[in-house]
C-alpha positions in Angstrom: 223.9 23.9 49.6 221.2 23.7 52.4 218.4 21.8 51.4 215.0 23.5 50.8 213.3 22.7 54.0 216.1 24.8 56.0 215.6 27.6 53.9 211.7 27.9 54.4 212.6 27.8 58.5 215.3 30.0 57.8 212.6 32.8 56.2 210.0 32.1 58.3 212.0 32.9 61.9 213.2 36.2 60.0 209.8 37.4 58.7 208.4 36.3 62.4 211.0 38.7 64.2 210.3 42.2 62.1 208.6 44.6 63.9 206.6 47.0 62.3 205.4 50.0 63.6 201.6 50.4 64.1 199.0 52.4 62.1 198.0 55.9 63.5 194.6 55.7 63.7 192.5 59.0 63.0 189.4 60.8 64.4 186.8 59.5 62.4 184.6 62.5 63.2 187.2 65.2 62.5 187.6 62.8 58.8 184.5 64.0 58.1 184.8 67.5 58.3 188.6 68.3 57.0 189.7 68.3 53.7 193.5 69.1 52.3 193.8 71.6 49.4 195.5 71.6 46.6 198.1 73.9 48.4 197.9 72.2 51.2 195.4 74.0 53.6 193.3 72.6 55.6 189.6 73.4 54.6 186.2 73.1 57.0 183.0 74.3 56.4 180.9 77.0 57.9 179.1 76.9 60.6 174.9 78.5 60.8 174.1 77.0 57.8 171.9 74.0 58.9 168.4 75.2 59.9 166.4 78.3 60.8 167.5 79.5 57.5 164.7 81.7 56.9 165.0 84.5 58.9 169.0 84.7 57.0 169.1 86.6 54.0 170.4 85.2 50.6 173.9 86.7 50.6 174.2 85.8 54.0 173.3 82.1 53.2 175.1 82.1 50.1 178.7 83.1 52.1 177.9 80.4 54.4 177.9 77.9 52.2 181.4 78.5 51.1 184.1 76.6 52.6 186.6 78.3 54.8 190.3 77.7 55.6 191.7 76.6 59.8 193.5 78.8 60.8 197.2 78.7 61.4 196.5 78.0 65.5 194.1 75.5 65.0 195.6 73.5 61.8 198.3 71.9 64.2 195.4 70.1 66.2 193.9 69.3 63.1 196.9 67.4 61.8 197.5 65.8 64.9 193.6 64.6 65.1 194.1 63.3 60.9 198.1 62.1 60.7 197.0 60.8 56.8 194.8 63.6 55.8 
């Protein structure tokens, strides 16, 4: 039986040699805007709805504020940009 001191260098030397692969990092400013679904679409907002709101009309304003699904072209980059999202 090898004594106890062997089998701490023994553990240590294997825990030393794994590699592990490294964290994908994400856009931090495309974290902010994307959201996953509950289907698993990737949501966004819409855009004209931050200032000179009041030459828009209500409904106008009102459908802006709803948030919109990327489309299929553009989801791919979105992934890509978020690989945890």
């Amino acid at each position: 039986m090898p004594r106890t001191g062997d089998r701490r260098d023994i553990i240590k030397d294997c825990v030393e040699n794994v590699v592990t692969m490294p964290k994908l990092k994400s856009r931090k400013a495309a974290a902010k805007r994307f959201r996953r679904s509950g289907s698993g679409k990737i949501m966004r907002r819409k855009a004209f709805k931050n200032h000179l709101l009041q030459h828009k009309n209500a409904n106008r304003r009102s459908r802006l504020s709803k948030i919109a699904v990327v489309s299929e072209e553009d989801a791919p980059n979105v992934e890509l940009m978020l690989p945890y999202l």
